[in-house]
C-alpha positions in Angstrom: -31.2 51.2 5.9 -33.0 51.5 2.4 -33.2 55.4 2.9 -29.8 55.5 4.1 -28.8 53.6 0.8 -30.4 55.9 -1.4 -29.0 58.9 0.0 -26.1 57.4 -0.6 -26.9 56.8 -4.4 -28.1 60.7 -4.9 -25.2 62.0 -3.2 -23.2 60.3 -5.6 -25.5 60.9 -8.8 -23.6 64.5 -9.8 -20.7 62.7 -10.5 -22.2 60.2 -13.3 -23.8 62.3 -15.9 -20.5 64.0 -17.1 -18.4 61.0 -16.2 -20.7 58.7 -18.5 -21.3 61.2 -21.0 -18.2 61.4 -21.4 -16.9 58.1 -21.2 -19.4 57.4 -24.1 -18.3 60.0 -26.4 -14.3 59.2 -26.3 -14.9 56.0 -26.5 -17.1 57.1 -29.9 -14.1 59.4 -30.9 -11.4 56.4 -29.9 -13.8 54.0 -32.6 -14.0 56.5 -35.0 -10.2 56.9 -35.2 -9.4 53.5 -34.7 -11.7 52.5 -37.8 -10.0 55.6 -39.9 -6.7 54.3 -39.1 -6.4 50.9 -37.7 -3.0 50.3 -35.5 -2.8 47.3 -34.0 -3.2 43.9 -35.7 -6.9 42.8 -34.0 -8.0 46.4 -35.4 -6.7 45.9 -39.0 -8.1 41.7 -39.0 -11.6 42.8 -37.4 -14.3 45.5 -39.2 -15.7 47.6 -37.0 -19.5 47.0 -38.5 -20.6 44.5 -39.0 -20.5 42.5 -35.6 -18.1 39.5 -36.3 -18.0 36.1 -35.0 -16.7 35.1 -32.3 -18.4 38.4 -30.4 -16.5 38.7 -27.7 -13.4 39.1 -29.9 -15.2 41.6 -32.0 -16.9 43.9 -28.9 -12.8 43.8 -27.9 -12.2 45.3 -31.1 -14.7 48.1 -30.8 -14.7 48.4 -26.9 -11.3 47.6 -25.8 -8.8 47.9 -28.7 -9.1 51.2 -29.5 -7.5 52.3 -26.4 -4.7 49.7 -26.4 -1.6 52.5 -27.2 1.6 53.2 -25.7 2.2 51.8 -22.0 -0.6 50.0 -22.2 1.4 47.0 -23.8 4.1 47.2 -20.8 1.2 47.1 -18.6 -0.2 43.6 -20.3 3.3 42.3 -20.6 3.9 42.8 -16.8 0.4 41.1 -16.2 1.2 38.3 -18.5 4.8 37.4 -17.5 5.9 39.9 -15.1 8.6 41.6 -15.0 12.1 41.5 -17.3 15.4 43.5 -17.3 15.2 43.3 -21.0 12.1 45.0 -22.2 11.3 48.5 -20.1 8.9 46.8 -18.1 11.0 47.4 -15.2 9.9 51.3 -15.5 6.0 50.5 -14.0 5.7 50.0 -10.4 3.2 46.6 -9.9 0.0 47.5 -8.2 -2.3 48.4 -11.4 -0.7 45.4 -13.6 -1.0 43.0 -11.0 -4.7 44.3 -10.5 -5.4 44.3 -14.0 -4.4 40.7 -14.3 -6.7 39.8 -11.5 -9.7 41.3 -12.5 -9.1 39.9 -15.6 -8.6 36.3 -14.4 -12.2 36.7 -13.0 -13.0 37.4 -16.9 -11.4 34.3 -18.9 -8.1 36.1 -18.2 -8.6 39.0 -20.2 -6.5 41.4 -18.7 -7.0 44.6 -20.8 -10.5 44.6 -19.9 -9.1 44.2 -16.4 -6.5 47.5 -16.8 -10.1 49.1 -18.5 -11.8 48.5 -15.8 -10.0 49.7 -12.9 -9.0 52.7 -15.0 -12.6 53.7 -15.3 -14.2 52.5 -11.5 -10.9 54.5 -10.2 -12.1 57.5 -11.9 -15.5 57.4 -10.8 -14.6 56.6 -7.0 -11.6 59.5 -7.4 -14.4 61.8 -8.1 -16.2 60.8 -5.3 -13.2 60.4 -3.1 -12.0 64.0 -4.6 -15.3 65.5 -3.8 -15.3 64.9 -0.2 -12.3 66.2 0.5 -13.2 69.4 -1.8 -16.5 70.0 0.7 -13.8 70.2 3.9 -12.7 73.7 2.2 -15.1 74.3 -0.4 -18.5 75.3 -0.6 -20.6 72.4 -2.5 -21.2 74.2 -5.7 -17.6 74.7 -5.5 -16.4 71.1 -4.6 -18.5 69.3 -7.7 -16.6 72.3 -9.8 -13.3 71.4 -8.8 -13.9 67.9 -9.8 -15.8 68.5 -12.9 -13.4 71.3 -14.0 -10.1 68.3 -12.9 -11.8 66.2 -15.9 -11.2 68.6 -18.1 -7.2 69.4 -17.5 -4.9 68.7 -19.8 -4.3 65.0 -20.3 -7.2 64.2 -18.8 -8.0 61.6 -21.3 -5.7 59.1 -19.3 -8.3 58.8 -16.9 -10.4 56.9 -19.6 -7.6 54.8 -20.9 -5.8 51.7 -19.0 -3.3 54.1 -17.3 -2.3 54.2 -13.7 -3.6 57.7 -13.0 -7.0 56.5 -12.0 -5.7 54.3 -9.3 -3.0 56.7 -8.5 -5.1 59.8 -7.9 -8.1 57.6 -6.0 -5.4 56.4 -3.5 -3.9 60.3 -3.3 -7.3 61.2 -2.7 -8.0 58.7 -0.2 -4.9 59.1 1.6 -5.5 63.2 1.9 -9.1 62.5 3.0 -8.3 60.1 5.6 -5.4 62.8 6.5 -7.8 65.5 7.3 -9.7 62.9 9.3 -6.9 62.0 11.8 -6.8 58.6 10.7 -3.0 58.0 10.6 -3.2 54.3 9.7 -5.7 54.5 6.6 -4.0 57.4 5.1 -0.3 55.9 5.3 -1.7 52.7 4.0 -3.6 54.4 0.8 0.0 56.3 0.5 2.0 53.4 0.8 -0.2 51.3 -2.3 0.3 54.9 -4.1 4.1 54.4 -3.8 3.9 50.7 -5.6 1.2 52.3 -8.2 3.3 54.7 -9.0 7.0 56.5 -8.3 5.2 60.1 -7.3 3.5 58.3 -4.7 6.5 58.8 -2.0 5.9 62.6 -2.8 2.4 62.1 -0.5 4.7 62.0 2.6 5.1 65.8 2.3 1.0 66.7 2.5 0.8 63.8 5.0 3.3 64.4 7.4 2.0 68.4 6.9 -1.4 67.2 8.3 -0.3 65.5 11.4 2.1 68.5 12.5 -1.6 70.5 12.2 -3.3 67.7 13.9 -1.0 68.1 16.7 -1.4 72.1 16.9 2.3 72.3 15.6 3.5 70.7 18.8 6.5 67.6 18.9 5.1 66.8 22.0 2.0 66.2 20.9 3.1 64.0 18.2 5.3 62.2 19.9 1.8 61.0 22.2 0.8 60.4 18.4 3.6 57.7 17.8 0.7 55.4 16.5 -0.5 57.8 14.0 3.0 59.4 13.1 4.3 55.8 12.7 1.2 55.2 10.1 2.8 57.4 7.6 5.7 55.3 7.7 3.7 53.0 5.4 4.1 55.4 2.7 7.9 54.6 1.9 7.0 51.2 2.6 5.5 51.0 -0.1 8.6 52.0 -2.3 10.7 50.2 0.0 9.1 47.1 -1.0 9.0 47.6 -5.0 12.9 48.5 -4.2 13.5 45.2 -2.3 11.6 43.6 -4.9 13.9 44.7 -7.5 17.1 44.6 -6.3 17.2 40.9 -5.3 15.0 39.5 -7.5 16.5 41.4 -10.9 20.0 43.5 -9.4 17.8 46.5 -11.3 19.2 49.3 -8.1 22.5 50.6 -9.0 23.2 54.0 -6.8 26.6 56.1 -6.9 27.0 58.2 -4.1 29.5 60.3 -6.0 26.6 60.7 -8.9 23.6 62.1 -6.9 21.8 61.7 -10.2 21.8 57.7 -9.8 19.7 57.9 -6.2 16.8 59.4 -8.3 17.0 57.3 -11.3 18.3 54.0 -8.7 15.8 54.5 -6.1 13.0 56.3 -8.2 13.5 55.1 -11.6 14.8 51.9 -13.6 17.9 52.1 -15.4 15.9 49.8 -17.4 13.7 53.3 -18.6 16.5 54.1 -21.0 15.3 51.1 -23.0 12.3 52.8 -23.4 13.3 56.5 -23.9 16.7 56.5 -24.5 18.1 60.1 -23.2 16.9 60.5 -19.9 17.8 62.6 -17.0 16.8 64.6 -13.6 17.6 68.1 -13.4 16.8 71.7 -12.2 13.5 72.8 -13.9 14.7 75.6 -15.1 17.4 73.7 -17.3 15.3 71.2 -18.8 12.6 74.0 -19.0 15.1 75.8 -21.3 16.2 72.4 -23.3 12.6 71.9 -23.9 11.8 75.7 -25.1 14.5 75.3 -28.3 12.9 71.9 -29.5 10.5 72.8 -31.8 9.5 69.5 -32.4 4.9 69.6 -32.9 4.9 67.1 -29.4 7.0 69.4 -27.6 5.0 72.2 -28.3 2.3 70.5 -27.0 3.7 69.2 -23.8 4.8 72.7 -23.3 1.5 74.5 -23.6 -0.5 72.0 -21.6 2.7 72.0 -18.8 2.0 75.6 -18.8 -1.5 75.2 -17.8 -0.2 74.0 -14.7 1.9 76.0 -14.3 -0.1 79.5 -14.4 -3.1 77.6 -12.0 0.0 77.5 -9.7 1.5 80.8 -10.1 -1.9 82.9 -10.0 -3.8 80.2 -7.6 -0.8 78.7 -5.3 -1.6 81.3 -2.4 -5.3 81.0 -2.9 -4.6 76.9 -2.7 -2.3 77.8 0.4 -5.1 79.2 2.4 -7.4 76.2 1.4 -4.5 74.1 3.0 -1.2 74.4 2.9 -0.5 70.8 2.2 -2.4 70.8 -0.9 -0.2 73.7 -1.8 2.9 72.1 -0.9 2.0 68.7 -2.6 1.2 70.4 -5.9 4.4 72.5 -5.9 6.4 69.4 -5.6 4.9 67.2 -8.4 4.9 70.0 -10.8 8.3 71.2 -10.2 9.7 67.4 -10.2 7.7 66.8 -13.4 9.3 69.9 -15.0 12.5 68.7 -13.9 12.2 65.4 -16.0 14.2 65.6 -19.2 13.6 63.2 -22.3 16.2 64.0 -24.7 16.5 66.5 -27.5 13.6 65.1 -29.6 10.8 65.5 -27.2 12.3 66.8 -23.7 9.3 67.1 -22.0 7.3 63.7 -23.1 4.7 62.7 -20.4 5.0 66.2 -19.0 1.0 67.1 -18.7 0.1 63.7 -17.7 3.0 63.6 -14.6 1.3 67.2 -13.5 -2.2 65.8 -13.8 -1.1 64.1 -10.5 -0.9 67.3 -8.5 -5.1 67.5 -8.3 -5.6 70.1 -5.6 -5.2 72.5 -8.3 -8.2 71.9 -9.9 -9.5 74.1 -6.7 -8.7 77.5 -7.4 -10.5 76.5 -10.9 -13.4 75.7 -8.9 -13.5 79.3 -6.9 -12.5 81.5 -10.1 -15.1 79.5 -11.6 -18.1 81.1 -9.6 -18.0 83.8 -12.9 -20.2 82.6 -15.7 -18.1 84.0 -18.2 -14.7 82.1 -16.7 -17.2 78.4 -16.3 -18.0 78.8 -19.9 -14.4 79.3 -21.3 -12.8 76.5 -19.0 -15.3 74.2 -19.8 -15.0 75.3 -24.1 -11.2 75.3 -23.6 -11.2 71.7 -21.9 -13.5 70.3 -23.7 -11.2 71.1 -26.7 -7.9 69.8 -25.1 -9.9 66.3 -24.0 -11.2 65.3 -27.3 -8.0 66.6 -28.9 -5.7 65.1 -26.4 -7.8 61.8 -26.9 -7.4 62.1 -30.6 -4.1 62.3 -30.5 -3.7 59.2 -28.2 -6.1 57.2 -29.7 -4.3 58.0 -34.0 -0.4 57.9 -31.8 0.0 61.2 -33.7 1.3 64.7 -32.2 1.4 63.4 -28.7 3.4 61.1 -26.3 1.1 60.4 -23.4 
């Protein structure tokens, strides 16, 4: 049992050296710009050095604070009070507030030490979780580089911070993983908490329902002796279903025109409420928001654009490589990336959130791994990423340049 354990533990050691070397050094970088330039009002009341009194309060300042930007406040509003028609909160789907709040409770009800930590476990256990399902396709070598190279794509940095894309791409992972194991139930459950952490999550039907026509050897009969297993995935609008429910009885927040086919993205997908938040707003072909967003020359925009296009090549020069790894990892990437390009934010900054929405498709961090296999190509992505992540960090950390 003890040997078993501590196979266990080195099996899972490659993951922590970059993970905590890293961890340490934003959260360095996120002290140093939060001391420069001090946002919030805990940061302007509290010095960084020396240690104050009361200490908990001041290692908040330091440990917690600096990383306290953008969503997060929806995020400790919804785990406060819940949820209001009246302030944007309406936009976040409740799994990682309603987590946050209860690790929290378990810490004198701190809950953005309870968003912190799940951000950062999630992240570690995606790795893992990401790892495994590399190996099934991957030689090792390959595997730890898809998940080391994943770290270092752009908006990566909203692993570190209390975002959902921690929990999100652990559940993804999870669900995949359990996928390729023919365990119906497990995966459709993963998808379905996916779906209420956030709106992607019903997009996991696609990959999953891709896996159980191959688990049957392509055959309806065969899947139809599967009932159990096809009726598993079922879980995975569930999940939405239930957020839907949720909000249209509790707060009347789903409106859909069937004579707008516009309104059963934003009414089933999306709160009217978001506008409250980012006031223009709208789903369209990629290619038309793609070509609003190219004459905005706005500095953000720029930069949603050229990390998007990251993305974007990995698909276009990797998508058949990633196609003969599996073709549900193909298809799964295609769809989050084309859905995130067709997300339009107004004529200020059409593409805000862009990177961080294509994060989500993960499998492409594969083909990294393979072309990686050069020592000339490992040393550029891992200079070029290691640029975007502190950069990207900087930027979220100072709220300057970049909309996360």
């Amino acid at each position: 049992m003890i040997n078993s354990t501590w196979q266990r533990i080195i099996a899972f050691w490659p993951f922590w050296p970059f993970w905590l070397i890293t961890r340490v050094g934003l959260s360095l970088l996120a002290l140093l710009c939060s001391a420069s330039l001090p946002i919030s009002t805990l940061e302007k009341q509290v010095a960084v050095w020396p240690p104050s009194v009361p200490f908990g309060g001041w290692l908040t300042r330091v440990l917690l604070e600096p990383w306290n930007r953008w969503d997060v406040e929806h995020f400790l509003k919804i785990a406060a009070r819940g949820y209001s028609v009246d302030d944007g909160t309406l936009s976040f789907h409740p799994l990682y507030p309603m987590l946050g709040k209860i690790v929290g409770a378990v810490f004198g009800g701190h809950a953005l030490l309870g968003l912190f930590l799940i951000s950062n476990v999630c992240c570690l256990l995606f790795l893992f979780c990401f790892e495994r399902l590399a190996r099934l396709d991957l030689t090792r070598d390959e595997a730890y580089r898809a998940t080391y190279y994943f770290m270092l794509l752009p908006a990566a940095t909203v692993l570190f911070a209390p975002y959902t894309e921690s929990l999100f791409l652990l559940l993804s992972a999870l669900a995949l993983l359990m996928a390729r194991r023919g365990k119906w139930m497990p995966a459709g459950l993963a998808g379905g908490l996916a779906a209420l952490t956030r709106q992607q999550g019903i997009l996991l039907l696609l990959p999953l329902a891709w896996e159980l026509w191959e688990w049957s050897e392509r055959s309806p009969r065969k899947i139809l002796a599967n009932w159990r297993g096809a009726a598993g995935l079922l879980l995975v609008p569930a999940g939405l279903l239930t957020w839907l429910i949720y909000r249209a009885s509790t707060l009347n927040d789903v409106v859909i025109d069937l004579r707008r086919p516009g309104t059963l993205i934003y009414g089933l997908l999306i709160s009217r409420s978001a506008t409250q938040m980012v006031e223009q707003q709208s789903f369209m072909p990629p290619w038309k928001a793609l070509w609003i967003a190219l004459n905005i020359p706005s500095p953000a925009n720029r930069i949603d654009l050229c990390a998007g296009a990251v993305y974007l090549l990995i698909l276009a020069f990797g998508g058949r490589m990633l196609w003969r790894l599996r073709p549900s990892y193909f298809l799964y990437s295609l769809v989050v990336v084309v859905i995130s390009f067709s997300l339009s934010t107004g004529n200020m900054e059409s593409y805000m959130g862009l990177p961080r929405h294509c994060l989500l498709a993960f499998p492409l961090a594969m083909p990294l791994a393979i072309w990686g296999r050069k020592t000339a190509v490992n040393l550029s992505f891992t200079a070029i990423g290691l640029i975007w992540l502190f950069a990207m960090s900087l930027f979220y950390v100072c709220k300057i340049l970049w909309v996360p």
